[in-house]
Biopython code that builds the backbone (N, CA, C, O; Angstrom):
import numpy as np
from Bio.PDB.StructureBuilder import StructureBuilder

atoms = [
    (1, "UNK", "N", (0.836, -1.178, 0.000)),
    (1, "UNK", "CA", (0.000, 0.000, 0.000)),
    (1, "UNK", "C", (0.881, 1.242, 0.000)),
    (1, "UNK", "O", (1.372, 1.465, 1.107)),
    (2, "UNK", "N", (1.183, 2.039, -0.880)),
    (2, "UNK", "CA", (1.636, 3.047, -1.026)),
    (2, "UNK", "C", (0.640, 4.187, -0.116)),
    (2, "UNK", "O", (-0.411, 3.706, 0.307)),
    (3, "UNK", "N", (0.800, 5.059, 0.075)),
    (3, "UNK", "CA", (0.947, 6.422, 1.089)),
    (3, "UNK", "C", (-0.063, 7.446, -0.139)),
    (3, "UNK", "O", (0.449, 7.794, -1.203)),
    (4, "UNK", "N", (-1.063, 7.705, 0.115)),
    (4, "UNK", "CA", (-1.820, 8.539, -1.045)),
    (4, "UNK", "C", (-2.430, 9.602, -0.006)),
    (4, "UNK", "O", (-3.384, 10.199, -0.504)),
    (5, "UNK", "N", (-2.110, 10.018, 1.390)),
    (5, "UNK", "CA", (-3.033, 10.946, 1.912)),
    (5, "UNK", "C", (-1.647, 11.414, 2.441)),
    (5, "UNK", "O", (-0.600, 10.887, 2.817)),
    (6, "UNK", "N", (-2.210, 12.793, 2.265)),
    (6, "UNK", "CA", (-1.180, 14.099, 2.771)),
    (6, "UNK", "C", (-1.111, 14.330, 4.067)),
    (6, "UNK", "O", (-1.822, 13.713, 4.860)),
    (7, "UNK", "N", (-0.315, 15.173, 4.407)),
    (7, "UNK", "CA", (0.027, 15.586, 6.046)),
    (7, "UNK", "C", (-1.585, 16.193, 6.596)),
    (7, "UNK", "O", (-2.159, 15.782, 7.604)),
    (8, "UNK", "N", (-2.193, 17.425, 5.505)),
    (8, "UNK", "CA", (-3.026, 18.035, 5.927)),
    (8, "UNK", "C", (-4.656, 17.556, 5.840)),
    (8, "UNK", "O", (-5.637, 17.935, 6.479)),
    (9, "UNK", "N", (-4.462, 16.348, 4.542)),
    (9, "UNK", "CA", (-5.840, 15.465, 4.835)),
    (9, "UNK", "C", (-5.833, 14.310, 5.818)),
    (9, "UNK", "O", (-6.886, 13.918, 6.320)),
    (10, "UNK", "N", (-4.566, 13.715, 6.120)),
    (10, "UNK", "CA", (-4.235, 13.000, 7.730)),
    (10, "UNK", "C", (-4.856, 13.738, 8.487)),
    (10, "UNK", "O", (-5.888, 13.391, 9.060)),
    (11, "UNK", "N", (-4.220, 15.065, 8.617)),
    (11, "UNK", "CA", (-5.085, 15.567, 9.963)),
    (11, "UNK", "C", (-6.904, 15.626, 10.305)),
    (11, "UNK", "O", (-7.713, 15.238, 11.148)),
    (12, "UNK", "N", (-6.830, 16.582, 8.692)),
    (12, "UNK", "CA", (-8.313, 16.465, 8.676)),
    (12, "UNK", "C", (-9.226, 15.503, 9.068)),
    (12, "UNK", "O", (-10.329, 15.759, 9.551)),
    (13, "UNK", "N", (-8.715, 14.239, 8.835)),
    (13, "UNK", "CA", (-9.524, 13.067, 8.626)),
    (13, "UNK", "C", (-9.240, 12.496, 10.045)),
    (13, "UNK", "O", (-10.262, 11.876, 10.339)),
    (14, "UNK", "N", (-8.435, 12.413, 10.970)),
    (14, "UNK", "CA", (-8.663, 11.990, 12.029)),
    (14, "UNK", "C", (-9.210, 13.096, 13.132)),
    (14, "UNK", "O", (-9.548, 12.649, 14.229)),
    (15, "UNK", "N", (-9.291, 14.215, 12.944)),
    (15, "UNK", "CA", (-9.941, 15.028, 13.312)),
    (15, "UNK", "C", (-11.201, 14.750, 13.359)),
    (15, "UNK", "O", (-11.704, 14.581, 14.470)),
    (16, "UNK", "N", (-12.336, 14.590, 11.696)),
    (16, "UNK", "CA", (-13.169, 14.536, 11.159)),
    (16, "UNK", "C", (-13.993, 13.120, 12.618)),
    (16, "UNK", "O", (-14.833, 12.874, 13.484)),
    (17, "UNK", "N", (-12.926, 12.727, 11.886)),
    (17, "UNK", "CA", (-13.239, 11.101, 12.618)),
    (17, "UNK", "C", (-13.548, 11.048, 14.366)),
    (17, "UNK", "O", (-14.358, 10.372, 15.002)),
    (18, "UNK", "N", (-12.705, 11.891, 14.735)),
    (18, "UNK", "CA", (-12.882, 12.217, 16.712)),
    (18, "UNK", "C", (-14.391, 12.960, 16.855)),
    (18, "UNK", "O", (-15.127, 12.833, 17.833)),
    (19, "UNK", "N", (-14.587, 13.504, 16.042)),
    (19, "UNK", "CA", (-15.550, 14.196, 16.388)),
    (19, "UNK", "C", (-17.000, 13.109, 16.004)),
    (19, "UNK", "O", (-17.957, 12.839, 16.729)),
    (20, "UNK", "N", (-16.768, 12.764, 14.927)),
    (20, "UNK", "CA", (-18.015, 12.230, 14.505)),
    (20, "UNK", "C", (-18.028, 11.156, 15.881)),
    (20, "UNK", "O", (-19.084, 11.106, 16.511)),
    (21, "UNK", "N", (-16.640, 10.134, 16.435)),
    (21, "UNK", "CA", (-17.201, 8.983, 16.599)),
    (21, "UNK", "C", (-17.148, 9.854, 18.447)),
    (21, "UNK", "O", (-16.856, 8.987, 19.272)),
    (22, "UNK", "N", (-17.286, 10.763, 18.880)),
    (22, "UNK", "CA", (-17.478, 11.458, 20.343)),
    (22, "UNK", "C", (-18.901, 11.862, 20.007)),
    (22, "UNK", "O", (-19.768, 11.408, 20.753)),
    (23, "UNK", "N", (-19.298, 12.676, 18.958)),
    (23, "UNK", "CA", (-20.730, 12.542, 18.695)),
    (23, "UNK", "C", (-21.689, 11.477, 19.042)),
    (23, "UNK", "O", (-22.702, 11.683, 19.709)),
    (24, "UNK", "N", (-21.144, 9.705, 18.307)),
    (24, "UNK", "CA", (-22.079, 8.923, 18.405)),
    (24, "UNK", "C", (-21.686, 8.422, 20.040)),
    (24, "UNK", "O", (-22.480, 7.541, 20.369)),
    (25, "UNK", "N", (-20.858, 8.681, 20.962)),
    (25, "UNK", "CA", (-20.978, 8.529, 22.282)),
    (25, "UNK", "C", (-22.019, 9.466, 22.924)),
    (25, "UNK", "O", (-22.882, 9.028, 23.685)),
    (26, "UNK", "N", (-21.917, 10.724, 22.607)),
    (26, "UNK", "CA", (-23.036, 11.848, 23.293)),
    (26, "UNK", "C", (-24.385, 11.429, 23.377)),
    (26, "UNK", "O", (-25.232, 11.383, 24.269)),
    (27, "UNK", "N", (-24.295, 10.973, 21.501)),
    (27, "UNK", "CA", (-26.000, 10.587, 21.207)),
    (27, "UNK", "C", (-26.339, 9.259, 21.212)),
    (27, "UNK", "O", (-27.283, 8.784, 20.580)),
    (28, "UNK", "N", (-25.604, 8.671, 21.894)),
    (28, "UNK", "CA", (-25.344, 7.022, 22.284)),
    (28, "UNK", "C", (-26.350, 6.338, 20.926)),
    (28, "UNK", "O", (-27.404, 5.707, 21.001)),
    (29, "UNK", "N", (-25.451, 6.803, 19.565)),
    (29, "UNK", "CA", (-25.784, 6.381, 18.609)),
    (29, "UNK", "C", (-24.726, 5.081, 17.659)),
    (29, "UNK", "O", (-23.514, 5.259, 17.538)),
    (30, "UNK", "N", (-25.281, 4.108, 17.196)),
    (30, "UNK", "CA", (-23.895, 3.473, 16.424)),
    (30, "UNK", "C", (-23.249, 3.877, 15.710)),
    (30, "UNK", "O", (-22.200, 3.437, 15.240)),
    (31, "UNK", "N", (-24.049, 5.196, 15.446)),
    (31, "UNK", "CA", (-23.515, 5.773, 14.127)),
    (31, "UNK", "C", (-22.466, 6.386, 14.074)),
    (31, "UNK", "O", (-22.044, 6.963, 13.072)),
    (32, "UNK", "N", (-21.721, 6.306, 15.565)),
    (32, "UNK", "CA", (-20.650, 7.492, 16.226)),
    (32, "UNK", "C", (-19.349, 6.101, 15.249)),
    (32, "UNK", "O", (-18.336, 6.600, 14.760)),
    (33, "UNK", "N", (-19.550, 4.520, 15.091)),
    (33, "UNK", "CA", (-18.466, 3.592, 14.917)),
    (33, "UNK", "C", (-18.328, 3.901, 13.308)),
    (33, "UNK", "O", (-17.649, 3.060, 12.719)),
    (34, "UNK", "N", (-18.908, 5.070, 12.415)),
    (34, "UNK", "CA", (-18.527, 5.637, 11.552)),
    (34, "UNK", "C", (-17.254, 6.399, 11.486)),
    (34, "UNK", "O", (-16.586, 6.641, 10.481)),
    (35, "UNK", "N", (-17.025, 6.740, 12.732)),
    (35, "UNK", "CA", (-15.690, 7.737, 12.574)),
    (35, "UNK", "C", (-14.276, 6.863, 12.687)),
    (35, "UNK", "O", (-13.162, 7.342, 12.472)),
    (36, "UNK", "N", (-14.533, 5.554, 13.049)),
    (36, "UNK", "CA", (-13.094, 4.709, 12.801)),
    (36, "UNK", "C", (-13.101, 4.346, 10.945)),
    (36, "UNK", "O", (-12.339, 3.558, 10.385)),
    (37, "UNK", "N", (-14.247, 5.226, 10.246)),
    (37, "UNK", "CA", (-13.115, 4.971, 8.697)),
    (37, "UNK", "C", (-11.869, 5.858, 8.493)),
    (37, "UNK", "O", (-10.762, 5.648, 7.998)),
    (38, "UNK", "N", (-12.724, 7.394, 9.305)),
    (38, "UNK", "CA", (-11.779, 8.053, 8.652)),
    (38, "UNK", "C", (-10.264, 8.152, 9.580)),
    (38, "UNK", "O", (-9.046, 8.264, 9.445)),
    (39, "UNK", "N", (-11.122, 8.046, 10.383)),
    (39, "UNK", "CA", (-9.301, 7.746, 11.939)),
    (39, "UNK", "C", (-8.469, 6.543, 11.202)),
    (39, "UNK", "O", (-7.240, 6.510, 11.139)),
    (40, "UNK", "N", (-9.310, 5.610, 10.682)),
    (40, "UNK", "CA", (-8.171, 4.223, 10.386)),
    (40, "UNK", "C", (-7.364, 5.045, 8.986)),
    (40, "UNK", "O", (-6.163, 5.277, 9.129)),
    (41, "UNK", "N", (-7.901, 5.380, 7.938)),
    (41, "UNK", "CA", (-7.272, 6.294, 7.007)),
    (41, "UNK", "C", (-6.169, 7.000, 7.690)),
    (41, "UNK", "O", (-5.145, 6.558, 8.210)),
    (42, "UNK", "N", (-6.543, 8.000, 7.586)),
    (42, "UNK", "CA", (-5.477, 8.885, 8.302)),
    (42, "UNK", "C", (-4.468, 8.374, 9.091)),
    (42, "UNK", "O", (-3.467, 9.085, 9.173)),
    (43, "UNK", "N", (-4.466, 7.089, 9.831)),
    (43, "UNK", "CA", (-3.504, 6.645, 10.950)),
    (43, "UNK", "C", (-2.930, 5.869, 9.763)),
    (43, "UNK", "O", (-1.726, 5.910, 10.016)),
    (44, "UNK", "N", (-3.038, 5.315, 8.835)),
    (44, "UNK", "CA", (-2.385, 4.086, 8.067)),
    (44, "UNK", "C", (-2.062, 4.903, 6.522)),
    (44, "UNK", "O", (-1.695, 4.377, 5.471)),
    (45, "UNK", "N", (-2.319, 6.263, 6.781)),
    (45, "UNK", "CA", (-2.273, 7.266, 5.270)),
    (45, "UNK", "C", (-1.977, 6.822, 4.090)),
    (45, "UNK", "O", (-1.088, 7.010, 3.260)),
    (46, "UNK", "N", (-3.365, 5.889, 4.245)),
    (46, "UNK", "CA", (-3.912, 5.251, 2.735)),
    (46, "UNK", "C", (-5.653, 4.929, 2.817)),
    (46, "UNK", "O", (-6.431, 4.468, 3.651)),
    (47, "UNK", "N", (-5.713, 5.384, 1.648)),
    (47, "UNK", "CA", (-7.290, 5.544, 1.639)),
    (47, "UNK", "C", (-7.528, 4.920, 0.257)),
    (47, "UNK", "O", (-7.047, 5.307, -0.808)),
    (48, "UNK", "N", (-8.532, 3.667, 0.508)),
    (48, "UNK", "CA", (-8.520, 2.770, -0.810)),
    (48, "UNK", "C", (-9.450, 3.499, -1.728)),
    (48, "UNK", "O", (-9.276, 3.138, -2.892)),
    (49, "UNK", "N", (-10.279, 4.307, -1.603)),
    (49, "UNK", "CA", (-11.550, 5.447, -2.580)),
    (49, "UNK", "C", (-10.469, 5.991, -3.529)),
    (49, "UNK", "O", (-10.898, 6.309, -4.638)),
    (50, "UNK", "N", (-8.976, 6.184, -3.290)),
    (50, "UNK", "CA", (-8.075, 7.012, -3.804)),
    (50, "UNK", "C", (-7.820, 6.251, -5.057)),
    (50, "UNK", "O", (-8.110, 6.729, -6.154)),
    (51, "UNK", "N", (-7.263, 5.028, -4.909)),
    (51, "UNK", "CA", (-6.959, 4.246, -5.855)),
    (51, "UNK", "C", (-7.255, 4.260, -7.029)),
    (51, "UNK", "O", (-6.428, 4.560, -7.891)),
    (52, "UNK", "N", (-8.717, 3.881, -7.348)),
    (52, "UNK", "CA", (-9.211, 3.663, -8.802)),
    (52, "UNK", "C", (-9.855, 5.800, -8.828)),
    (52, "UNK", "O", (-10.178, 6.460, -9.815)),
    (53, "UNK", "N", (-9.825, 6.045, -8.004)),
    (53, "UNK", "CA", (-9.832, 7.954, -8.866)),
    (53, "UNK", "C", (-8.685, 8.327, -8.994)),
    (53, "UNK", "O", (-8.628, 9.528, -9.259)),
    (54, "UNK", "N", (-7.605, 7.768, -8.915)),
    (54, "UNK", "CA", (-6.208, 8.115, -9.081)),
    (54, "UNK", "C", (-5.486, 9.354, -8.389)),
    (54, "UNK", "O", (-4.468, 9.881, -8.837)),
    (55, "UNK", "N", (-6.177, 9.754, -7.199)),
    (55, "UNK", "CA", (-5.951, 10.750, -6.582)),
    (55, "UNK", "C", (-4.948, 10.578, -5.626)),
    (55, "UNK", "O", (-4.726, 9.412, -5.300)),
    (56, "UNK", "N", (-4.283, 11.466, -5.094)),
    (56, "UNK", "CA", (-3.069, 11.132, -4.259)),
    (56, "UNK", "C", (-2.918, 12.506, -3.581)),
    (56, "UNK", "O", (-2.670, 13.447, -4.335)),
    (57, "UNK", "N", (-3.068, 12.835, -1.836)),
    (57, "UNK", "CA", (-2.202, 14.380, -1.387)),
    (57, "UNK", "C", (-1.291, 13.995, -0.776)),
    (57, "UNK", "O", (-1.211, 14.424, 0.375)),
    (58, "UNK", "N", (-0.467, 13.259, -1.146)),
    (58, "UNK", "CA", (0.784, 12.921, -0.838)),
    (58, "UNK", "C", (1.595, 13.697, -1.524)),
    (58, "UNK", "O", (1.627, 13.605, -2.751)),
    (59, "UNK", "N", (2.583, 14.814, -0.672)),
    (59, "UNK", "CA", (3.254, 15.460, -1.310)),
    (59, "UNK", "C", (4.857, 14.441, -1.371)),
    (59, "UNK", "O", (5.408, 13.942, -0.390)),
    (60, "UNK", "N", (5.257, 14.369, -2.615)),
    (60, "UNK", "CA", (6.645, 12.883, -2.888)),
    (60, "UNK", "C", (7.564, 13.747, -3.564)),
    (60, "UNK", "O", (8.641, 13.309, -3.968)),
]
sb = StructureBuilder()
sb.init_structure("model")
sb.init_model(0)
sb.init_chain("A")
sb.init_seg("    ")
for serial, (resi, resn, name, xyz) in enumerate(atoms, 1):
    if name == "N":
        sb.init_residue(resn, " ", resi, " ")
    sb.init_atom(name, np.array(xyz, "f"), 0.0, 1.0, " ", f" {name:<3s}", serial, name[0])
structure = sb.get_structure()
């Protein structure tokens, strides 16, 4: 797995991700176990959606 997410969409995305999945604790919803896509992304800075759109913010 090559590296296709940037320093500043890493952040974003585990950011994105704390919030959504502290949300579904507040609203003691399942919907909060949505935010481990984008935390697992960002922690492993590879995101498979990237692949076949050929997109990459990996600055190389």
């Amino acid at each position: 797995m090559k590296c296709n997410v940037g320093y500043v969409d890493r952040f974003l995305r585990i950011i994105i991700g704390l919030v959504v999945a502290l949300l579904g604790v507040v609203f003691d919803s399942w919907w909060g176990l949505i935010g481990i896509v984008p935390i697992a992304t960002g922690l492993f800075k590879f995101c498979p959606l990237y692949v076949p759109l050929k997109i990459s913010t990996d600055k190389k």
